[in-house]
N, C-alpha and C positions, 0 to 999 in steps of 0.2 A: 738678612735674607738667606734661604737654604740654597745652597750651592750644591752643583750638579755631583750627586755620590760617583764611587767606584762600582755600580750594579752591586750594593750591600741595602740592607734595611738600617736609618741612620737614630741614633739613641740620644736623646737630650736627658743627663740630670737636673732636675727640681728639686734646690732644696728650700722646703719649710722655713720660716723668717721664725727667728726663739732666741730668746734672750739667754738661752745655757746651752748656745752653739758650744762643740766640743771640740776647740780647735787643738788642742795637744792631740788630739787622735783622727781629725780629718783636714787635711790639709788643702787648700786650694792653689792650682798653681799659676802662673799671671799670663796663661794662655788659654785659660778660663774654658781649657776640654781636659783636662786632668786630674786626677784627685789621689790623694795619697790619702791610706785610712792605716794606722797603726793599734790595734791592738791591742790591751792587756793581757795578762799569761792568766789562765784561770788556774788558782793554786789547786782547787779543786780533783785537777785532773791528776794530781800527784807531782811530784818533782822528775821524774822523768815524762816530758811534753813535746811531743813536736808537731804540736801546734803551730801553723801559719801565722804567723803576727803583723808582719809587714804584705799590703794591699796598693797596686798602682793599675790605676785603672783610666786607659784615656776614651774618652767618647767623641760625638761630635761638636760636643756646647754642654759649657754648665751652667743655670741660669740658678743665682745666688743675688736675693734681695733685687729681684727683677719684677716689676709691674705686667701686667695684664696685657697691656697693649706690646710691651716688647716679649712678652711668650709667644704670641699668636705671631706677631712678624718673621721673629724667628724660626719658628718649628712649621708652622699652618699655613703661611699667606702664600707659599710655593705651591701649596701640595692643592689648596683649591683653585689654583689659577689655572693649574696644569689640569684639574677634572673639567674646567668646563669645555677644552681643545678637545677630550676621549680619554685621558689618561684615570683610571682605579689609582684613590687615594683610601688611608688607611692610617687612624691617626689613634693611638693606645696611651692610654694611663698606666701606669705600675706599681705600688708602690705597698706599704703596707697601713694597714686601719690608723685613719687621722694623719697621713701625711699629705693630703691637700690633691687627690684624684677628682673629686668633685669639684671642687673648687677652679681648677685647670679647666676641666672640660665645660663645667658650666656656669661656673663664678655664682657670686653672690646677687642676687634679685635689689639687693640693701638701696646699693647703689649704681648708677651706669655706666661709671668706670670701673666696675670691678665684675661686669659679666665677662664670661669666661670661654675658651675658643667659640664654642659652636654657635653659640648668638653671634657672636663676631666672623666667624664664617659663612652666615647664611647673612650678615649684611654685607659683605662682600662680595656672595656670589648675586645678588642681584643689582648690585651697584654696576658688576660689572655684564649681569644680563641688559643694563640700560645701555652701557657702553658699547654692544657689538651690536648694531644694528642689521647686521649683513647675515644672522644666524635668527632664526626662530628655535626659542630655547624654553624646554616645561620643566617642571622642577615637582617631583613628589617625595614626599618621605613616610617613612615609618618608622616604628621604636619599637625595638624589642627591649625585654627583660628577660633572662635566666636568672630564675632560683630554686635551688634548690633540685637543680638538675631539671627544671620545667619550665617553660619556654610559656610568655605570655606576654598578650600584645596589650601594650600601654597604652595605645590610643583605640584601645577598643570602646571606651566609655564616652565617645562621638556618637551624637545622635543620630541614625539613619547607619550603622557601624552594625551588623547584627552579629550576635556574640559568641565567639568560638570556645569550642572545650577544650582549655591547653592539653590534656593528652591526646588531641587529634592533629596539634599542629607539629608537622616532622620537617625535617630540614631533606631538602632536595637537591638535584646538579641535574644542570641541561646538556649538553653534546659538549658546547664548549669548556665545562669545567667549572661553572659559573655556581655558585650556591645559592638557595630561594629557599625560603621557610613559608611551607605551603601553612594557609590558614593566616597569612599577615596581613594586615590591611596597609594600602598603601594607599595614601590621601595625597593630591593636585595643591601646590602651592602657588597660587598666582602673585605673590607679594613677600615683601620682607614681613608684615604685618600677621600675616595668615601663616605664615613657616611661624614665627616664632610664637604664634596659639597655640600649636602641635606642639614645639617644645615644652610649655610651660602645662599645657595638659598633660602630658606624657611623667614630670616631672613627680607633678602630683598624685600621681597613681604610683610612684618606684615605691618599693621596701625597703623601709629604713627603721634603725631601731638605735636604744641608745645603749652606749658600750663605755666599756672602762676608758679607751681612747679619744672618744669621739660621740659628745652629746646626740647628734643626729648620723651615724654610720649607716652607709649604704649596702647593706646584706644582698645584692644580688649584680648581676652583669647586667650591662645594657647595653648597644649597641642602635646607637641613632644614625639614619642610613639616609642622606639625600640620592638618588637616583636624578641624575640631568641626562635628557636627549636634546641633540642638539640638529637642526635641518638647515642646510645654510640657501639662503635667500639668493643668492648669486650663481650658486653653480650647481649641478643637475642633482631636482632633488631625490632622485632613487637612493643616494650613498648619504648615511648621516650615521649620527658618533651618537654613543652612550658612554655612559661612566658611572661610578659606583663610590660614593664619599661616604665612609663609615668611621663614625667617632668611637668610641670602644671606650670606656667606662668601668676598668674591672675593679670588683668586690676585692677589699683588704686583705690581706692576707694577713694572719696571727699565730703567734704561740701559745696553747691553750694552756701550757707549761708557764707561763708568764703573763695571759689575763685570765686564768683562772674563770673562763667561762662558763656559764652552766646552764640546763637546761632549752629553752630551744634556740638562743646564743651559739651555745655548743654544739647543737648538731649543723645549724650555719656553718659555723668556721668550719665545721667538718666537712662538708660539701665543697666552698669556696678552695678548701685548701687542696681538697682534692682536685675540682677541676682547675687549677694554680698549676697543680704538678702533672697533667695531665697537657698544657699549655708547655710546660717547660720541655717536658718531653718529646714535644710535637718539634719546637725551637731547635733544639739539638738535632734530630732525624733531619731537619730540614739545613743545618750548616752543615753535616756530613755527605760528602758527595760521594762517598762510598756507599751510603743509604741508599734501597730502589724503595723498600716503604716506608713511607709517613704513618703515624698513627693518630688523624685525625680522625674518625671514627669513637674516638675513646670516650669521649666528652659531647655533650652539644654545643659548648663554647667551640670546642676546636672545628668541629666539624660546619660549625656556622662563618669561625674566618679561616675557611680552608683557601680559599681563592683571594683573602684579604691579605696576609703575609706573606711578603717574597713574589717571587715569580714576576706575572705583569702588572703587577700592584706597586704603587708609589708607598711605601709604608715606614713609620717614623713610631717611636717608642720615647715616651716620655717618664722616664724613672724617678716616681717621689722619693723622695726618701727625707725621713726625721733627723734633724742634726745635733743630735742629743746624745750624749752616752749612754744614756739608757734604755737607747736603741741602737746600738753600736750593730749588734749582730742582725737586724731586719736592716738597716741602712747595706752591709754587708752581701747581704742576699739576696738583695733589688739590684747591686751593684755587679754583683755574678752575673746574675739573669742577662743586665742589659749587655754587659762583654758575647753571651751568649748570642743574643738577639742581632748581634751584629755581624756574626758569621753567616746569617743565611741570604742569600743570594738575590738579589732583584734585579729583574730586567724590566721597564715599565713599556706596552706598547701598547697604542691607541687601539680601540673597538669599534671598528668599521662595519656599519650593515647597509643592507640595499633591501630598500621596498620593495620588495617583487612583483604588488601590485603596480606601482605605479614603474617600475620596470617593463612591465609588459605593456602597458601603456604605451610608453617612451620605443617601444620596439615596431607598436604596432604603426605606430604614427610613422615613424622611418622607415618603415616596408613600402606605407602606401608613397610616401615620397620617392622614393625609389622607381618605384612601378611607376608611377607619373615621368621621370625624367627618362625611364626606359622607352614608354610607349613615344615621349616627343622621341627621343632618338628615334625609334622605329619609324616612324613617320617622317621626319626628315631623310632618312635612307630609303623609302619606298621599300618598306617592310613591313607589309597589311597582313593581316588575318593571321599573326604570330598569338599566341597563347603561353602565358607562363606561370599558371596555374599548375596545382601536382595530377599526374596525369589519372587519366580514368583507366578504370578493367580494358574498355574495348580498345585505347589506345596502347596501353601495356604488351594487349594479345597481336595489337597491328606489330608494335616492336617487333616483340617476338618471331613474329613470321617473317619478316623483312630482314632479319639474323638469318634466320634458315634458308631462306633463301638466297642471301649473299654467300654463306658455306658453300650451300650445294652450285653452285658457278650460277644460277639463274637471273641472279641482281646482278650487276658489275659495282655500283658503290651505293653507298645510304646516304641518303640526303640530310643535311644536320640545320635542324632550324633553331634550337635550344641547350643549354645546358641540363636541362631536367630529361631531354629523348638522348644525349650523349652518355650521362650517367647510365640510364635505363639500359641502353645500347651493351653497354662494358659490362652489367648486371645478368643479359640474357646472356653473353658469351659466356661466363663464368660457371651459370648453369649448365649450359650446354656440354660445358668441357669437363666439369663433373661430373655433369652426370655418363659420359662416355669413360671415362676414368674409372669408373663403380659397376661399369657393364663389362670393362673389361678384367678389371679385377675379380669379379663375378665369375665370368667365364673361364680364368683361368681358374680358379678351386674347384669349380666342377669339370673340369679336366683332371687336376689330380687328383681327383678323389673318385674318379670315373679307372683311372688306371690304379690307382688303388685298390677298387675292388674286383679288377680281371687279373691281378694278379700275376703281371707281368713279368720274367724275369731276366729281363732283360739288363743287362752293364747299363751304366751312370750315363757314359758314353750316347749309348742308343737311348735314353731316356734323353739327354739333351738336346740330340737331333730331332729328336718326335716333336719336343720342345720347343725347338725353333721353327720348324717345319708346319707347326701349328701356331705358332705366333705370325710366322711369315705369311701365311691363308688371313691371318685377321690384320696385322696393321703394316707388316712387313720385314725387313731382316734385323736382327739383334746388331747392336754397336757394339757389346762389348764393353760397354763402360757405364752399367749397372744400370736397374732397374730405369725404364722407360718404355714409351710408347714404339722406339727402334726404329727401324732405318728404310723406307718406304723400299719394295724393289724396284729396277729400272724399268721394268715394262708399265708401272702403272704411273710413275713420277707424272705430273705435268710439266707443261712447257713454263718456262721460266718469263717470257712474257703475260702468256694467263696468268699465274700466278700471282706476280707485279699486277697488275690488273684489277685482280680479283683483292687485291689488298689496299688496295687506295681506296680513300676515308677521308674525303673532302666538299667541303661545298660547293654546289655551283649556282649561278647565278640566276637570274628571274627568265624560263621559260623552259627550266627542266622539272623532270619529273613530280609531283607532289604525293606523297603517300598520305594513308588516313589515315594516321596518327598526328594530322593538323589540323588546328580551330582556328576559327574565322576569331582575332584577337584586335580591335582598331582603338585607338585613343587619344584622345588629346588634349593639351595641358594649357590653360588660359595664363593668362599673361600680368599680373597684377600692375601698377603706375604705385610709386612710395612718393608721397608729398610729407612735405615737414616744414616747418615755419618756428621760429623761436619769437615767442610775445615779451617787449619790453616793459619794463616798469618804472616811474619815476618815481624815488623816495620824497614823500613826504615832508615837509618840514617841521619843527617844532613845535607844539604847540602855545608855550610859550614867545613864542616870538622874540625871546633875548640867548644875545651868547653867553656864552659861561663865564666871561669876564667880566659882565657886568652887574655891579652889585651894587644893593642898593646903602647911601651913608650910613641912615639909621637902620637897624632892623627891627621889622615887622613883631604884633607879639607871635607867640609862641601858638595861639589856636590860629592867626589867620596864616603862619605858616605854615603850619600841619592840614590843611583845608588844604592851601598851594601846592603842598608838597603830594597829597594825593591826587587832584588835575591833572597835576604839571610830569613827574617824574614816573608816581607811577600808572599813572594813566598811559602815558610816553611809554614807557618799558612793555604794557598789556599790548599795546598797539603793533610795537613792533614785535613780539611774539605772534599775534593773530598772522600780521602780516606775512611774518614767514613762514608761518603754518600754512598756510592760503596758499603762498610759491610752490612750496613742496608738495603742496598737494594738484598744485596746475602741473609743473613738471613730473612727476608720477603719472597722474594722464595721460599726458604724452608720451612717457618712457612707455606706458602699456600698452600707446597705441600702436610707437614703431615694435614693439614686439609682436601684437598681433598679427601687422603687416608680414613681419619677417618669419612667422609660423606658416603665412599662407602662400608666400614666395617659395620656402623652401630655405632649412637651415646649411648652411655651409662649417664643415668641419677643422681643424687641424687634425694631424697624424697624429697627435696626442688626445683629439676627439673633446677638444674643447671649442664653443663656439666661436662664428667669427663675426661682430659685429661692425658697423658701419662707422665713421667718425662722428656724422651726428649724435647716432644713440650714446656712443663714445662719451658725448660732453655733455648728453643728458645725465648719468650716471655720474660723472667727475662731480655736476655742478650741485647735485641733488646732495651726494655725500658733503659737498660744501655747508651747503642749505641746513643740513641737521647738524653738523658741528653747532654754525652757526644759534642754531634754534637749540640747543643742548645749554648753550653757552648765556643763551636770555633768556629760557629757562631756569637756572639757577640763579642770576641776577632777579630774578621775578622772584622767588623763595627769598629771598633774603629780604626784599624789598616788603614784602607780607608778613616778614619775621619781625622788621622796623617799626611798618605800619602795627600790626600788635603791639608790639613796644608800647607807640606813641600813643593807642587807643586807652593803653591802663594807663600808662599817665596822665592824661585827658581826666579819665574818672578820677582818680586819686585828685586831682588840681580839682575838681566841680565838688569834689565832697569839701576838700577846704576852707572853696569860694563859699558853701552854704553855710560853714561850720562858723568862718569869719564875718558874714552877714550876720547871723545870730547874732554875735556879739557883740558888733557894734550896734545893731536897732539895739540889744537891752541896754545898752551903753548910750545909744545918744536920746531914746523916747522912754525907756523904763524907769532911770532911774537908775540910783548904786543900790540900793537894796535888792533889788531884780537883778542886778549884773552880775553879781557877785556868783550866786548859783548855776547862774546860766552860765559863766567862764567855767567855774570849777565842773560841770556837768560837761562841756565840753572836751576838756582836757584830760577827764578822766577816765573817758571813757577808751577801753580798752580794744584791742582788734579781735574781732570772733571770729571763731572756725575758719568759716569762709572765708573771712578775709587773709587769715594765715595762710590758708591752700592756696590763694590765688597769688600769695606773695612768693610761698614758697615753688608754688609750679610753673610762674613764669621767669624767676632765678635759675630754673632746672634746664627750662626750651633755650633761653637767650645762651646758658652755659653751653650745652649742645643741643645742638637742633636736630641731630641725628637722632637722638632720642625718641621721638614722637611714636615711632612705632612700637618699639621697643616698650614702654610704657601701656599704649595704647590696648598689646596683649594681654598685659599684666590684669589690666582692668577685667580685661572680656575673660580673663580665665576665673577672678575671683569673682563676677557676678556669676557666670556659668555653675562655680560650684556652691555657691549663698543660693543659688536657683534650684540647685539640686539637694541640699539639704546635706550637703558631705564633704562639710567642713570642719574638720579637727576628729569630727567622729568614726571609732572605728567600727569595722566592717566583719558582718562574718561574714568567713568562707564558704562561697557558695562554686559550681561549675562554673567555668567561663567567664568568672568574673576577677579581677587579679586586685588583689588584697593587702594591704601593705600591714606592718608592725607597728606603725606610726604614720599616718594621713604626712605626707607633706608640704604643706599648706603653705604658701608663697606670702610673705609678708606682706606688708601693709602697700596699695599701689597708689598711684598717683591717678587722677582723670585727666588726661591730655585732651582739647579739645583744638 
């Protein structure tokens, strides 16, 4: 299992299984994250060298002569568990041509134990979409390829798919930072069945060519992208989680200096190697924390996992490397990089969004609730014809004057029937006092600009008297302690009781004054009754009518217990599946009833604004999640049971072909005759298994092996009629627009019919 990093990006080496492992020059050490690589001195360079020879290099995991199923536990089975909670996974190949990048990510088609992460990650992420019941979870993906610095979609050749002209498809970023290559198709996976058609269509369209290293090399990047959103069933659904699981697949990298490439080989590795270093580049920018830029931009690889590496991204590096001497220095180079790859920083943190429709929903509905418990209040206090609606012009202007009025002493207080005329209230003063503040500011620059131009020459002195002498005419005597409105004089002050007075700003009670700035506002809230009843059920008995103890002396033959055994057992198992499919579906009823109820009552909050529900509903939801274990649980026992029942069906046929073949024999045997017998036995005996019969021996050895299999297969099928349908099988293609072209058809080996 991968254990929680230090906020780093964590690096697995892969080595290649070879029988001229180079162990005098790589050393493994028994903590199985270290590797010593020693060197030879190339004489080449001359006698004076100083050349690095000695290499120690520790990662997080070396996986050496490790199967399929412990890579994927290892390095994958964290990173997609963690995408389906919100968290961006990001999961890289590295290595150089034929050191087994394909093969990691997508294993061998041959067999079913040797597919490779991402079939094994897309059966996990639905294994465990069956397991969260409590979340509604869609699943889409798409597949990119880059070659050759051009960007083209692999599942473009899906029917109803209309086909883009890879020089129009460009790589984009939204607000959040998030990267989208416009022009990509992104196809709804409802099943483990239908993701792993897109894989194996996708597959079949990559460019692939053959190379000194590697009979089928993959000459371009790919990047296979699951997108999960996730809406949880339990709690409000405005807020749900995305996430972002990209498998990364990069093109070989080579020395052209040592495969002696040529032609359009050559200009491949030329590209690959380029956007190689262009990646490496980006890596280093990115573990320097002295860097403020990245040069993602340089490449379309880089700038497609600009938001896949580091940051909020969960991202793991899986380093091929050849363990051969005569790839000392590519093993070397993949082993840099991954040291490299390990200094940049990751922080992973979930992707939280809120529907905003269905937020304003969720708002509007709480408003009107509100407003219902406001008007019972009002009505309980005998407080009629209140309005709390945002107010109109004519009540605005009533505000307004009912201010001015209370200024100028005519009001003694305002009546307060709302927070919408209290706001409003504070809103006219504001004005008012500005705008008195701008009249007077006003006034005073056409004063000095009035003495300004008479020309006065008068001392500073007389100029400040005039000053005050004409402030003291407008609001009163100067304080002396900077710019204000100053100091009213004593002959105009009021009395400090009017004053007081005139400043109180209170309510009063039912039979003072009403201004008209008030609507007639009355309402009232009905009263709902919540009934509830929990319905019992008595289980059933046996069908059989005996206990498990008792058995019968002799036993029965083999067909009339296989007859029994489909009645009795799995009839028994179907039953009690319906059965509790039935519960869960009464109970759900009900769970939806008391919820309807409890919508039309009025929800009750906590301070954390989670709901509060009743103990009933309580233990409808406890018993219900019961209920599905339970149905989860005879559900699989029903699979198995149907896995047996198969079983027993081919043996059935196999024993009735016998029974006829053995009839044969004995009627030429007891009524033909020996001269008759004799051909009819050897015609029997001889006769060999056909076709069919081999398929059906070999594909029900493959189900009873793993039964997980079925889908898995089942793609395989519908990919290779799909392309025997289309006529673009083995054959190549010319380059036409929009359409993506490989070097060699990848054509998926021979499949099985799973029925």
């Amino acid at each position: 299992m991968l254990q929680e990093g230090n906020g780093r990006v964590k690096v697995f080496a892969r080595i290649r299984p070879t029988a001229k492992f180079a162990q005098d020059m790589i050393e493994l050490l028994p903590d199985r994250k270290s590797i010593n690589i020693r060197c030879k001195k190339d004489l080449r360079r001359g006698y004076i060298n100083n050349q690095i020879l000695d290499w120690k290099f520790h990662l997080d995991g070396v996986l050496h002569n490790t199967s399929q199923s412990d890579v994927f536990d290892e390095c994958a089975e964290d990173i997609v568990t963690k995408a389906l909670t919100g968290y961006n996974g990001t999961i890289l190949a590295y290595g150089q041509t034929g050191a087994g990048k394909t093969f990691t990510m997508t294993g061998s088609t041959e067999k079913f134990q040797h597919r490779g992460i991402i079939p094994r990650a897309i059966q996990q992420i639905f294994r465990e979409i069956r397991e969260m019941r409590e979340h509604s979870i869609s699943v889409r993906i798409s597949y990119l390829e880059i070659y050759n610095e051009r960007m083209f979609d692999l599942l473009g050749s899906l029917p109803g798919v209309p086909p883009t002209d890879p020089s129009l498809m460009a790589v984009t970023e939204d607000d959040d930072g998030y990267t989208r290559v416009k022009g990509l198709s992104v196809h709804q996976a409802n099943c483990e069945e239908e993701a792993l058609n897109l894989l194996f269509e996708g597959e079949t369209n990559r460019i692939i060519g053959q190379h000194s290293l590697n009979k089928r090399s993959s000459r371009s990047h790919c990047v296979f992208t699951v997108h999960i959103e996730s809406h949880s069933r339990v709690e409000s659904n405005t807020k749900y989680v995305t996430s972002k699981l990209n498998f990364v697949d990069l093109a070989g990298s080579e020395r052209l200096g040592k495969t002696l490439s040529e032609g359009e080989t050559q200009v491949e590795a030329m590209y690959i190697n380029k956007s190689l270093t262009f990646l490496e580049q980006a890596v280093i920018a990115l573990g320097d924390r002295r860097r403020d830029h990245v040069p993602f931009r340089q490449s379309k690889l880089t700038h497609v996992l600009k938001d896949s590496i580091g940051g909020k991204c969960n991202t793991l590096l899986i380093a091929n490397i050849w363990g051969e001497a005569a790839h000392i220095e590519e093993t070397l180079s993949t082993m840099r990089f991954g040291s490299r790859m390990m200094n940049v920083p990751s922080q992973p943190a979930i992707a939280e969004h809120f529907d905003m429709l269905r937020l304003c929903k969720q708002h509007e509905k709480e408003i009107r609730t509100l407003r219902q418990e406001l008007a019972m209040h009002d009505t309980l206090t005998n407080r009629s014809q209140i309005s709390y609606e945002p107010l109109s012009e004519s009540q605005i202007h009533d505000v307004r004057e009912q201010v001015k009025r209370f200024l100028a002493g005519e009001l003694n207080e305002i009546e307060l029937v709302n927070v919408r005329q209290i706001k409003e209230t504070f809103a006219q003063f504001r004005v008012i006092l500005n705008s008195v503040q701008s009249g007077m500011e006003e006034r005073l620059k056409q004063k000095s600009v009035r003495e300004d131009r008479e020309g006065a020459t008068s001392t500073a002195g007389g100029k400040a008297r005039t000053l005050r002498d004409d402030v003291r005419v407008l609001v009163g005597e100067v304080d002396g302690q900077g710019f204000g409105v100053g100091v009213s004089a004593p002959g105009v002050k009021p009395n400090v009781s009017t004053l007081l007075g005139t400043r109180k700003v209170k309510s009063r009670g039912k039979g003072k004054e009403r201004d008209s700035a008030k609507s007639a506002f009355q309402g009232g809230v009905g009263q709902t009754d919540r009934q509830g009843g929990d319905d019992g059920q008595d289980r059933p008995q046996s069908p059989s009518g005996q206990s498990p103890t008792q058995r019968a002396v002799t036993p029965p033959p083999k067909n009339d217990a296989f007859e029994e055994f489909k009645q009795e057992r799995g009839s028994e198992i179907n039953r009690i599946l319906n059965q509790n499919k039935d519960e869960i579906n009464d109970i759900g009823a009900t769970l939806e009833n008391r919820e309807h109820e409890r919508l039309e009552q009025g929800e009750f909050r906590t301070d954390d604004g989670q709901i509060v529900i009743d103990e009933d509903e309580y233990e409808l939801l406890r018993k219900i999640k019961e209920l599905k274990l339970r149905y989860r649980r005879d559900y699989e026992e029903l699979l198995n049971t149907k896995s047996e029942v198969i079983y027993c069906e081919k043996l059935v046929s196999q024993c009735r072909q016998r029974l006829l073949s053995e009839f044969d024999i004995w009627y030429a045997e007891s009524f033909l005759g020996d001269d008759n017998a004799a051909p009819t036995i050897g015609r029997v005996v001889q006769v060999p298994e056909d076709e069919q019969e081999k398929f059906d021996r070999l594909q029900l050895d493959l189900l009873m092996e793993h039964p997980d299999s079925v889908p898995y297969y089942n793609a395989k099928m519908q990919t290779e009629r799909r392309m025997h349908l289309s006529g673009s099988g083995g054959s190549q293609k010319m380059r036409r627009p929009g359409a993506v072209i490989a070097t060699v058809r990848n054509k998926p080996p021979t499949r099985l019919t799973v029925t």
